[in-house]
C-alpha positions in Angstrom: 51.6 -19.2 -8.0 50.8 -16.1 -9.8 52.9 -13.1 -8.9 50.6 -9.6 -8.0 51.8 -7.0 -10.5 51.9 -3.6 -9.0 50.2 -0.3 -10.3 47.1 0.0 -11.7 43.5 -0.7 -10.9 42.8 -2.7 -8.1 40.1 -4.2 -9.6 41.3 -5.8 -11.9 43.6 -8.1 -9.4 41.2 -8.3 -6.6 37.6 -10.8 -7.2 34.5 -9.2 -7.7 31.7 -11.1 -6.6 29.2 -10.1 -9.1 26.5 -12.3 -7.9 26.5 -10.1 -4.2 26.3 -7.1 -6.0 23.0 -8.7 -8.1 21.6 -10.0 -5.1 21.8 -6.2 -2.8 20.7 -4.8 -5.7 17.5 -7.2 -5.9 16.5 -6.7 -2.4 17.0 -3.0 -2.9 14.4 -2.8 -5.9 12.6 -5.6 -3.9 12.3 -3.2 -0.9 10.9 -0.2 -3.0 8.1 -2.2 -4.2 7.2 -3.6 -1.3 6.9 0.3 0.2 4.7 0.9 -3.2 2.4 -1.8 -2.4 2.0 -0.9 1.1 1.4 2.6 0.3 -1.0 2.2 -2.2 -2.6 -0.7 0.2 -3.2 2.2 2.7 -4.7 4.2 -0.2 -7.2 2.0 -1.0 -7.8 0.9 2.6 -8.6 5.0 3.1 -10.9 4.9 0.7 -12.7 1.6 1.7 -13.3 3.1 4.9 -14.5 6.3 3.8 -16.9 4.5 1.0 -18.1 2.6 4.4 -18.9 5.8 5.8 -21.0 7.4 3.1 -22.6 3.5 3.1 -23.7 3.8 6.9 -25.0 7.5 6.3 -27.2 6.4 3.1 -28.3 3.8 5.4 -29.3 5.8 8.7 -30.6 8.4 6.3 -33.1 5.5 4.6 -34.0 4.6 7.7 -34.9 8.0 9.1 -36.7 9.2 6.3 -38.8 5.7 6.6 -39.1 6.8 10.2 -40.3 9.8 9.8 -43.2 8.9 7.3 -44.3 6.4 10.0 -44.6 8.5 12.1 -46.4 11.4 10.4 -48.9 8.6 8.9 -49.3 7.7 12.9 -49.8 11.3 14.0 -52.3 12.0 10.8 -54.6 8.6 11.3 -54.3 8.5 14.9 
């Protein structure tokens, strides 16, 4: 049985599980990246939509101007 000595640090009598400390430590940088990801997930997802947008309004606008030239070629002949 090994006898405690008295003074000094405490650490270098009591364990220090190493492996704990590498495993919080893991989940903590783990954890950070997975905030990155999501944010930049929502960044991109913001843009998607907003290139969806200008998508639909290049559409409708195609449309309209077709639209339009139908109907001044109907009001003109007719």
């Amino acid at each position: 049985m090994r006898k405690r000595a008295s003074g000094g640090s405490r650490y270098l009598y009591e364990p220090f599980d190493a492996a704990t400390a590498r495993i919080d430590a893991h989940e903590r940088v783990t954890d950070e990246r997975w905030n990155g990801l999501e944010r930049r997930l929502n960044g991109i997802e913001t843009m998607l939509e907003r290139l969806e947008r200008r998508m639909w309004l290049a559409v409708y606008g195609a449309a309209s101007l077709f639209l339009a030239n139908v109907a001044v070629a109907f009001f003109k002949g007719g």
